[in-house]
C-alpha positions as CSV (number, residue, x, y, z in Angstrom):
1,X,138.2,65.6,130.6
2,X,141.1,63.8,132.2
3,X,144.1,62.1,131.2
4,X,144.9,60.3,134.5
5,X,141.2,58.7,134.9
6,X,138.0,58.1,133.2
7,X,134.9,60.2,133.6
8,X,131.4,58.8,132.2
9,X,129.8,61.7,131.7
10,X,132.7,63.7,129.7
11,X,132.0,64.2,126.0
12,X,136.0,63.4,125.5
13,X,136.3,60.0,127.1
14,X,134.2,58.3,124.1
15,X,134.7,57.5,120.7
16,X,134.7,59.8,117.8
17,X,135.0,59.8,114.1
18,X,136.9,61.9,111.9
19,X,136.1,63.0,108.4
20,X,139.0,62.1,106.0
21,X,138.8,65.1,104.0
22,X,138.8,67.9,107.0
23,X,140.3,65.9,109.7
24,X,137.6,67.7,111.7
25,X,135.5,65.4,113.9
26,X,132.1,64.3,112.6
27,X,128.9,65.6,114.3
28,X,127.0,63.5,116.4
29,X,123.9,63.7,114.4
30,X,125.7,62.1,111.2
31,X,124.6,59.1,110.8
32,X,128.4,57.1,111.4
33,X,128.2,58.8,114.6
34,X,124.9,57.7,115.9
35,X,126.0,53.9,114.9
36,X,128.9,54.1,116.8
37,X,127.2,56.0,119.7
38,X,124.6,53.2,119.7
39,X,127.4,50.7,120.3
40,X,129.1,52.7,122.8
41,X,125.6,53.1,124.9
42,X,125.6,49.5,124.7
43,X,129.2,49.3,126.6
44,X,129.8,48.5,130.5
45,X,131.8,50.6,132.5
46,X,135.0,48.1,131.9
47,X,134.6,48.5,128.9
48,X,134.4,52.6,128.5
49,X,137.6,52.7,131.3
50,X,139.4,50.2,128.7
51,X,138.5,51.8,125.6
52,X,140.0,55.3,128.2
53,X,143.0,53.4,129.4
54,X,144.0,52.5,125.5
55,X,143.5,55.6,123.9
56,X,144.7,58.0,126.7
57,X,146.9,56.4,128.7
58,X,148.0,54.2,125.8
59,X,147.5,51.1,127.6
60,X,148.6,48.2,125.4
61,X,147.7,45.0,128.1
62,X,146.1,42.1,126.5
63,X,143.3,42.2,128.6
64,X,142.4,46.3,127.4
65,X,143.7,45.1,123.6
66,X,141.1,42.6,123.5
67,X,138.3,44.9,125.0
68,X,139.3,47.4,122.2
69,X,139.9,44.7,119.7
70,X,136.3,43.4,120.2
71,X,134.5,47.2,120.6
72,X,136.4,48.1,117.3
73,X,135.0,44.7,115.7
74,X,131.6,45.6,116.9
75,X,131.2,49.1,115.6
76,X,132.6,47.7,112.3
77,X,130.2,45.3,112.3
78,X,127.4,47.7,113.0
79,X,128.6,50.2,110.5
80,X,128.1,47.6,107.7
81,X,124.3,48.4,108.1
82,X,124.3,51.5,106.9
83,X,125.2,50.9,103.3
């Protein structure tokens, strides 16, 4: 994992979710994980070094702000389905 530039095939340069309770990450088997993995898999590369950019680097250009805006929107959106 790096902090200076995004690597595809790192486990840490992609989204995760955290269980409330434990504040320990959920596994990638549970079924919030695998919806938001199925939207990240469906991501470009601009996309994954913007989603990088904001949450390491804290980028806060409009341009990464509305990548992240939209990718958050999206795995909302997808999560809805499994209720």
């Amino acid at each position: 994992m790096s902090w200076t530039y995004f690597e595809d095939d790192c486990p840490g340069c992609r989204p995760v979710l955290l269980d409330l309770k434990s504040g320990r990450a959920l596994s990638e088997d549970s079924p919030q994980m695998q919806v938001v993995l199925g939207v990240w898999a469906e991501t470009t590369i601009e996309e994954r070094k913007a989603f990088h950019r904001f949450t390491c680097q804290n980028s806060r250009t409009p341009e990464d702000l509305k990548v992240i805006s939209d990718l958050s929107a999206s795995m909302s959106a997808a999560m809805t389905q499994l209720s």
